[in-house]
C-alpha positions in Angstrom: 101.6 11.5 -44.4 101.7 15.5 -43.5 100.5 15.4 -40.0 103.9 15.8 -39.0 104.0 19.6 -40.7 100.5 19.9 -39.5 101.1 19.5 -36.0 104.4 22.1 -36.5 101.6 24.6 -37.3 98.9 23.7 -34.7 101.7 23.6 -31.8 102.3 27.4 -33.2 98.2 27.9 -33.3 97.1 25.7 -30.0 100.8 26.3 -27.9 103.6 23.7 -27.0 103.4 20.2 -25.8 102.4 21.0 -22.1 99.2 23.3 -23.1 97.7 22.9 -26.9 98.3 19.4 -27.6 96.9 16.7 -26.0 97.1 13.5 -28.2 97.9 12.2 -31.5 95.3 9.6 -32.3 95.7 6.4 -34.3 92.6 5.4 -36.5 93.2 2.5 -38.5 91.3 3.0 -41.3 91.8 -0.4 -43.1 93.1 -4.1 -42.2 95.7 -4.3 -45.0 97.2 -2.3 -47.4 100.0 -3.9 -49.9 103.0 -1.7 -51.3 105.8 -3.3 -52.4 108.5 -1.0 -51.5 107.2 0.1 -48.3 105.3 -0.7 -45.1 101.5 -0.5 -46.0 99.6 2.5 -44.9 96.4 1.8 -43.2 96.1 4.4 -40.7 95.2 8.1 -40.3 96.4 11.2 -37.5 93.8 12.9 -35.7 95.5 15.9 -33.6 93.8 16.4 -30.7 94.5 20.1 -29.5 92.9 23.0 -26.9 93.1 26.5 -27.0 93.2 26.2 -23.6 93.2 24.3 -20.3 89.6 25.0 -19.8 87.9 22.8 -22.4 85.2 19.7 -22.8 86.0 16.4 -22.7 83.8 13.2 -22.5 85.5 10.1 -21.7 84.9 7.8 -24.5 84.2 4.0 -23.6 84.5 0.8 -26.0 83.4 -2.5 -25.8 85.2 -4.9 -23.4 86.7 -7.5 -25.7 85.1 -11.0 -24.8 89.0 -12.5 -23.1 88.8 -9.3 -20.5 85.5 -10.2 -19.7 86.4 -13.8 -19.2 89.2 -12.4 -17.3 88.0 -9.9 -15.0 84.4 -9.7 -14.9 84.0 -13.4 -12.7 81.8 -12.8 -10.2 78.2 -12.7 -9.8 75.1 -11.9 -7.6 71.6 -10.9 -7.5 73.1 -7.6 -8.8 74.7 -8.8 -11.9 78.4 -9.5 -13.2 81.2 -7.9 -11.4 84.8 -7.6 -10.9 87.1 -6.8 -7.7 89.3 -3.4 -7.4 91.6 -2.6 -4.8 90.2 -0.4 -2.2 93.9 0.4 -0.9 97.0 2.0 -2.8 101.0 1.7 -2.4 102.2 3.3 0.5 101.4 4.4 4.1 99.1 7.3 4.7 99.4 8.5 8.4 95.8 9.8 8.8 94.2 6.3 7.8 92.4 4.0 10.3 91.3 0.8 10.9 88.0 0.0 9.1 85.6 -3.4 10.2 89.3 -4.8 11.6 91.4 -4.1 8.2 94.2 -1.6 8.3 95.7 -0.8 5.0 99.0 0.1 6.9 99.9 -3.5 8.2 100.8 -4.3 4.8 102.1 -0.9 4.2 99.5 0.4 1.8 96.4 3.6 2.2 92.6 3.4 1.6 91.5 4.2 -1.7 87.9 4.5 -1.9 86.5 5.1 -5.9 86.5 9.1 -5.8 84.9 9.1 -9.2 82.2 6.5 -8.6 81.4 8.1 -5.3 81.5 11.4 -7.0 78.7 10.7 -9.3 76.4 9.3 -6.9 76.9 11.9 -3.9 77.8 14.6 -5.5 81.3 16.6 -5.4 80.4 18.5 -2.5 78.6 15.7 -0.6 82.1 14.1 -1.2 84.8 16.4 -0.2 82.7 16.6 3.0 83.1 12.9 3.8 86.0 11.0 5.7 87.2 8.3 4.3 85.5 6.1 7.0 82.2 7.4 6.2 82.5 7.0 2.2 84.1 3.2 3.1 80.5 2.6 5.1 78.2 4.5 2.5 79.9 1.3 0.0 79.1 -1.4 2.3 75.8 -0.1 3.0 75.4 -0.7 -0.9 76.6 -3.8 -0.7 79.4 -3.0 -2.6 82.2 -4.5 -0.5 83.5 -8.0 -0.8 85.6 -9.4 2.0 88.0 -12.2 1.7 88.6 -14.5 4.3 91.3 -12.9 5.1 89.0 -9.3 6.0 90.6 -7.8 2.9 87.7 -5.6 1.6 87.6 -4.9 -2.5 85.1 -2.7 -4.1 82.6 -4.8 -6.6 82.9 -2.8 -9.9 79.1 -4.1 -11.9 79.6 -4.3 -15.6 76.3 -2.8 -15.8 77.5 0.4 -14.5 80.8 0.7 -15.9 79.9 1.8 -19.9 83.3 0.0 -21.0 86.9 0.9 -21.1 87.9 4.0 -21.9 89.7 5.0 -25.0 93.2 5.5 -26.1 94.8 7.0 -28.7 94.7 3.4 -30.5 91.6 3.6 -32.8 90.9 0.3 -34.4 87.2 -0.5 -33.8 85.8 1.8 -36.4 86.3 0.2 -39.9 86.3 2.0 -43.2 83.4 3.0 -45.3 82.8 -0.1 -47.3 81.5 0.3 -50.9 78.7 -1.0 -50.2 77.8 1.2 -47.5 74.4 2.6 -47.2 76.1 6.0 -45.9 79.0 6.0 -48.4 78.3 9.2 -51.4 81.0 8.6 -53.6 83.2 11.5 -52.4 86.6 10.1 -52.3 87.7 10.9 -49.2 84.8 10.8 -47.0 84.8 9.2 -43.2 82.3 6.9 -41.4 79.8 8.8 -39.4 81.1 6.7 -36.2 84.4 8.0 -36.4 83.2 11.7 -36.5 80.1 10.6 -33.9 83.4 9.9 -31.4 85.3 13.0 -32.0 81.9 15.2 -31.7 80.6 13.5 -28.5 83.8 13.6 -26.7 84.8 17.2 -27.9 81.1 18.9 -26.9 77.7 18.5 -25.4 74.3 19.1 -26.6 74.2 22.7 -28.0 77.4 23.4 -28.3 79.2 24.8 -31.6 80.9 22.2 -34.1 82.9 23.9 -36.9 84.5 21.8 -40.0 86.0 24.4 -42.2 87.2 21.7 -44.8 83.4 20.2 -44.7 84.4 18.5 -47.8 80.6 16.1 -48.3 79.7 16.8 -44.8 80.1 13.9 -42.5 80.5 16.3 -39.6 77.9 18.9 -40.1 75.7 15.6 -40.6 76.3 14.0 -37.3 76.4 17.5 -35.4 72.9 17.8 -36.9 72.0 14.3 -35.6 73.6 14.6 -32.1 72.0 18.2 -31.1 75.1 20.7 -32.1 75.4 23.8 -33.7 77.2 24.0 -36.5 79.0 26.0 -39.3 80.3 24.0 -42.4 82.6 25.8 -44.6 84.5 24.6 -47.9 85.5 26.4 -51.6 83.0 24.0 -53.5 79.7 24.3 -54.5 79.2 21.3 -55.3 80.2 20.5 -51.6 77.8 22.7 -50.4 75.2 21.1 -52.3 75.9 18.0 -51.1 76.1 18.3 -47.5 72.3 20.4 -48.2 71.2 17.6 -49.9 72.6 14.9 -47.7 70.3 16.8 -44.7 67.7 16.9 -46.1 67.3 13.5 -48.2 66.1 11.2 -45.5 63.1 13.1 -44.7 60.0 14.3 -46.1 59.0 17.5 -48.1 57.3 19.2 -45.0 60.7 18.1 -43.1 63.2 19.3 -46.1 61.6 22.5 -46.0 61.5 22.8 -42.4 65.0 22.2 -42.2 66.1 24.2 -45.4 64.9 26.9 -43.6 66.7 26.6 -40.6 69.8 27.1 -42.8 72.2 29.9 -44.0 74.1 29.3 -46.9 76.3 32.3 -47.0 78.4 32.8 -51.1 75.8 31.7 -53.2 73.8 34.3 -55.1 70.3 34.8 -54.0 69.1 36.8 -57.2 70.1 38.4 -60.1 71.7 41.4 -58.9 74.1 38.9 -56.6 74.5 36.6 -59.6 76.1 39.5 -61.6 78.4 40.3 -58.8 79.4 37.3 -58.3 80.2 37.4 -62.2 82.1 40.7 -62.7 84.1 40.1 -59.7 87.5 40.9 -60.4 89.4 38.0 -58.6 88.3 34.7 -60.0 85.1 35.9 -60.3 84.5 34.4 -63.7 85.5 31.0 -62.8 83.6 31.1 -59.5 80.2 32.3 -61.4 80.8 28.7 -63.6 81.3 26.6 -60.7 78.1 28.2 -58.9 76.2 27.5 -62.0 77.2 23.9 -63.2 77.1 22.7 -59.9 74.3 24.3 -57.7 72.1 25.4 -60.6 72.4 23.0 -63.0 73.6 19.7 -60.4 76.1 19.4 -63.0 79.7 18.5 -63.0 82.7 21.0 -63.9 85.5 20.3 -66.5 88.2 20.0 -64.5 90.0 21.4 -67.4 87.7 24.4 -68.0 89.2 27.8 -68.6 88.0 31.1 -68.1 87.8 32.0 -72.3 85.1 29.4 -74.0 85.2 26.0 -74.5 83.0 23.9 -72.3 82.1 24.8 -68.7 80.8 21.3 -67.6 78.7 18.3 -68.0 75.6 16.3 -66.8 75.3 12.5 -67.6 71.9 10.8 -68.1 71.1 6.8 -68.7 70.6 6.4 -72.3 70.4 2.8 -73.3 70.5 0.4 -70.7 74.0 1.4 -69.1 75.1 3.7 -71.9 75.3 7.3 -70.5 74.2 10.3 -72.2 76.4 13.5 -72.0 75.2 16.9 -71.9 78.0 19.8 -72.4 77.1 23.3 -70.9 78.8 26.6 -71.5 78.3 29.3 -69.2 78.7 33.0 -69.8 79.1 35.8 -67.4 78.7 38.1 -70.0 78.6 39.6 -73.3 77.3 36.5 -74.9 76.5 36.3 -78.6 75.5 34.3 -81.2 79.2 33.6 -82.5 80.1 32.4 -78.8 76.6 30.0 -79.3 77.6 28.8 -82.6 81.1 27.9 -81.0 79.6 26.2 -78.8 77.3 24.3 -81.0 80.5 23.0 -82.9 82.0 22.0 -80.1 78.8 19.5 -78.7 78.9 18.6 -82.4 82.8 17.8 -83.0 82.7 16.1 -79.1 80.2 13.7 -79.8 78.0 14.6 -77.0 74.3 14.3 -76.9 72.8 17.5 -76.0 74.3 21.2 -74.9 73.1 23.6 -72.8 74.2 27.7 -73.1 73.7 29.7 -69.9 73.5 33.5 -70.1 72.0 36.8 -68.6 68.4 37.2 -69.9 69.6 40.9 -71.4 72.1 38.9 -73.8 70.0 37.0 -75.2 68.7 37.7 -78.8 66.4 36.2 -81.0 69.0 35.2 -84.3 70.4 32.9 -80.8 66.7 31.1 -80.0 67.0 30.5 -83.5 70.3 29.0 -84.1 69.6 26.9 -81.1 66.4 25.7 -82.5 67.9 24.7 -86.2 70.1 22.3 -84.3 66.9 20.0 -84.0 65.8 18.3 -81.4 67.4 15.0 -79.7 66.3 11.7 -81.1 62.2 11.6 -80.5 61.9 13.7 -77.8 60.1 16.5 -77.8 63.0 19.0 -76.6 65.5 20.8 -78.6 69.3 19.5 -78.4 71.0 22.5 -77.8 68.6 24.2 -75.3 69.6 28.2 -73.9 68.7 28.4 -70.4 68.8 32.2 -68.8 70.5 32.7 -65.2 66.8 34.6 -64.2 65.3 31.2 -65.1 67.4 28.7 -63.3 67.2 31.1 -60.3 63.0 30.7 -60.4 63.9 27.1 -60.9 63.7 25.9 -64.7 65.3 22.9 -65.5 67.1 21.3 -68.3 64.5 19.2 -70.9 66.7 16.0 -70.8 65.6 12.5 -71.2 64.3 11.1 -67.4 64.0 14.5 -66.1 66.8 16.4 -63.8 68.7 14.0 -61.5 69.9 15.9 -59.1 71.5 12.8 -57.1 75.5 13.0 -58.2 76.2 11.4 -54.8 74.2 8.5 -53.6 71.1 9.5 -51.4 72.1 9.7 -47.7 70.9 7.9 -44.7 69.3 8.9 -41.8 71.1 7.8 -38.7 74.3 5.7 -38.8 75.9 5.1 -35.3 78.8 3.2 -33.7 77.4 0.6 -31.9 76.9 1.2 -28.4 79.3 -1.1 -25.5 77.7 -4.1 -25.2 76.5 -6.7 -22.5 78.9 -9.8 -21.7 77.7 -12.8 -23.0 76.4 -15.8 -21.0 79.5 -16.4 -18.8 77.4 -18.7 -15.8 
C-alpha cells in the first residue's frame, strides 16, 4: 500500500520514467482476500529499476497454458510439436526479393526472418553478415519452412525449443507460502523461494553480486546461495541474522555447516570479550543493542518487546513442559555493574511472573560469590538436577555454554529450512495427437 511513495524515492535514486524505471510488477500473492469496506488486497509491487541503461536481464518464460497450446501449437512432424509465424511484416521494403517464387511485396508486406532465433544459432556476427536470402535458405535447409499451397512460406516455431512465453508484469503463477509449507519459518512476512528464484535469475548470472539490505529471514541470500551468486545480506536483527545462518546451514551436514560457516562474514556481532564490552558501553543504543545480541544470538532466545534499557526482564525462551504446556524461562541481561540487589530483583520478578526458570547474564568481573549463592537458595526446578535461577557469564556463552533447561537448548525458533525449493520448470504439452 506504500509503493506509490516508494517509487517517488526510487525515481529520485534510479532517474525518471525513460531511464531508472522499467516496470512495476504485479505478484498476486493470494486468490482471495475479504474486506468488507473495501476491494480485497491480494497483490504485492515489485519496482523494477536500473542505475543505468547498461544492465542484465534474462527473459523469463512460463508455462503455455494448456488452451494456447491447443490453439497454436497444431502441427506436427518427426521433429516434434510446432506452430507457424509469419516470415513477412506490414509494409513494402524496397531492397527485398523474390524467394522460391514468393514476394512479400505483391501483397504489400517485407521478409522477416527470426533475427533472434537465427542469432542464437549463427552467432551475431555470422548474422549481420547474411542477406536476407541467405538466412531465408540457412531455414529451409533446416527444414524449418512450411509452404502453403499457395507458396506462402512460415517459419515452424518447435515447442521444444521455445522455453515458454515470456513474462509480463502480471505475476500470478507463484502462489503464497502455504502454512503447511516445508520452506515456510514462521517469519511473518516471508516470500516463496520461487518468487525471489525469478527476480534473481532474471536480474543476474552465475557469480554475480545479490544484495537484500532488508534480509529480513533470508529468502534471498538463500536462493542466491542456491543459484551460484554472491551475496551480502544486511538487516538490524540479530535474531535475523541468526536465522538466515541457520536456515544455510540446516539442510546439510556437520562437515558441510562448517564448511559453509566458514565461507561467511558476519560483520556487528562481537567476536570476544573485548568487542562484547564495546558493543555494551556504546553510547548510542548501545545498551539495548548488547540485549538483543545476547537474547537472541547467544541465548536463541526471544526479546521482550517491551524491554527497557533500566531492569526488568530482557527476554524469554520457551521449552515443552507437559505435553503441549510450554515452560518459560525469563533472562536479564546486564551490560554492567551488576550486583546482587539487581539479581535479587530479578529473582522476584521470575517469582511474582510465574515463570519457570531465569537466567542472569553478566561480565565474569561482576560476578561475586554472595550472587552464586543467592542463585543457588532459589533451588533447583522440579527433579532436575539444575538450579532455577541459573547465572550465566558473557565469557561463557562466547566459549559456548548453554542454559541447563529441561530437553536441552533448542535453538530452532523458526522451523528447520529446506534444501532446494524451485518454481517448476515450463513444461511439455500434453498428448495433443
Amino acid at each position: 500500500s506504500m509503493s506509490h511513495f516508494l517509487k517517488l524515492i526510487c525515481d529520485l535514486i534510479f532517474g525518471d520514467k525513460n531511464k531508472g524505471f522499467k516496470n512495476e510488477i504485479v505478484w498476486k500473492r493470494t486468490s482471495a482476500h475479504n474486506d468488507p469496506k473495501k476491494f480485497g488486497r491480494n497483490t504485492d509491487r515489485i519496482l523494477f529499476y536500473t542505475k543505468s541503461e547498461k544492465y542484465t536481464f534474462n527473459t523469463v518464460f512460463l508455462n503455455y497454458d494448456d488452451s494456447y497450446l491447443t490453439k497454436f501449437y497444431r502441427y506436427y512432424d518427426e521433429k516434434g510439436v510446432y506452430r507457424l509465424s509469419d516470415l513477412t511484416g506490414p509494409g513494402i521494403n524496397p531492397n527485398d526479393e523474390e524467394w522460391r517464387g514468393y514476394h512479400p511485396a505483391n501483397v504489400k508486406r517485407h521478409w522477416s526472418v527470426p533475427k533472434r532465433y537465427l542469432i542464437k544459432v549463427l552467432g551475431k556476427e555470422k548474422f549481420e553478415k547474411m542477406t536476407t536470402k541467405q538466412k531465408l535458405d540457412y531455414l529451409y535447409e533446416q527444414g524449418l519452412i512450411h509452404f502453403t499451397q499457395q507458396g506462402t512460406p512460415s517459419f515452424k516455431r518447435y515447442l521444444e525449443t521455445m522455453g515458454g512465453v515470456p513474462a509480463q508484469e502480471l505475476w500470478t503463477d507463484i502462489p503464497p507460502i502455504s502454512p503447511q509449507a516445508k520452506e515456510r519459518l514462521g517469519y511473518p512476512t516471508q516470500k516463496p523461494e520461487a518468487l525471489l528464484e525469478r527476480i534473481i535469475k532474471a536480474s543476474s548470472n552465475e557469480g554475480d553480486l545479490v544484495a537484500d539490505f532488508f534480509c529480513g529471514c533470508g529468502t534471498t541470500i538463500a536462493v542466491a546461495n542456491r543459484l551460484n551468486r554472491n551475496w551480502l545480506g544486511v538487516d538490524i536483527s540479530h535474531l535475523a541474522i541468526r536465522l538466515i545462518l541457520k536456515r544455510l546451514t540446516d539442510p546439510y551436514d556437520d562437515d558441510m555447516k562448517r564448511k559453509i560457516r566458514s565461507e561467511i562474514e558476519i560483520h556487528g556481532f562481537p567476536r570476544d570479550v573485548a568487542s562484547a564490552k564495546e558493543l555494551a558501553r556504546k553510547e548510542r543504543g548501545g545498551r539495548l543493542e548488547f540485549q538483543e545480541w545476547v537474547v537472541e544470538v547467544l541465548l536463541h532466545g526471544i526479546n521482550n518487546p517491551k524491554r527497557t534499557a533500566d531492569g526488568g526482564w530482557d527476554g524469554y525462551i520457551t521449552f515443552r513442559k507437559n505435553g503441549n504446556e510450554k515452560g518459560v524461562i525469563l533472562i536479564e541481561v546486564k551490560s554492567g555493574n551488576a550486583n546482587l540487589d539487581m539479581l535479587r530483583k530479578f529473582i522476584h520478578i521470575v517469582d511474582s511472573t510465574k515463570a519457570d526458570m531465569g537466567v542472569f547474564v553478566c561480565f565474569a568481573d561482576e560476578l561475586s560469590k554472595p550472587m552464586l549463592e543467592a542463585a543457588k537458595d532459589a533451588g533447583r526446578y522440579r527433579n532436575y538436577q539444575f538450579d532455577r535461577i541459573q547465572i550465566i557469564t558473557i565469557e561463557e556463552l562466547l566459549q559456548g555454554k548453554e542454559i541447563k533447561m529441561p530437553g536441552g537448548v533448542d535453538p530452532t525458533t523458526f522451523k528447520k529450512a529446506v534444501k532446494d525449493i524451485r518454481p517448476e520448470k515450463p513444461s511439455k504439452p500434453k498428448e495433443m495427437f
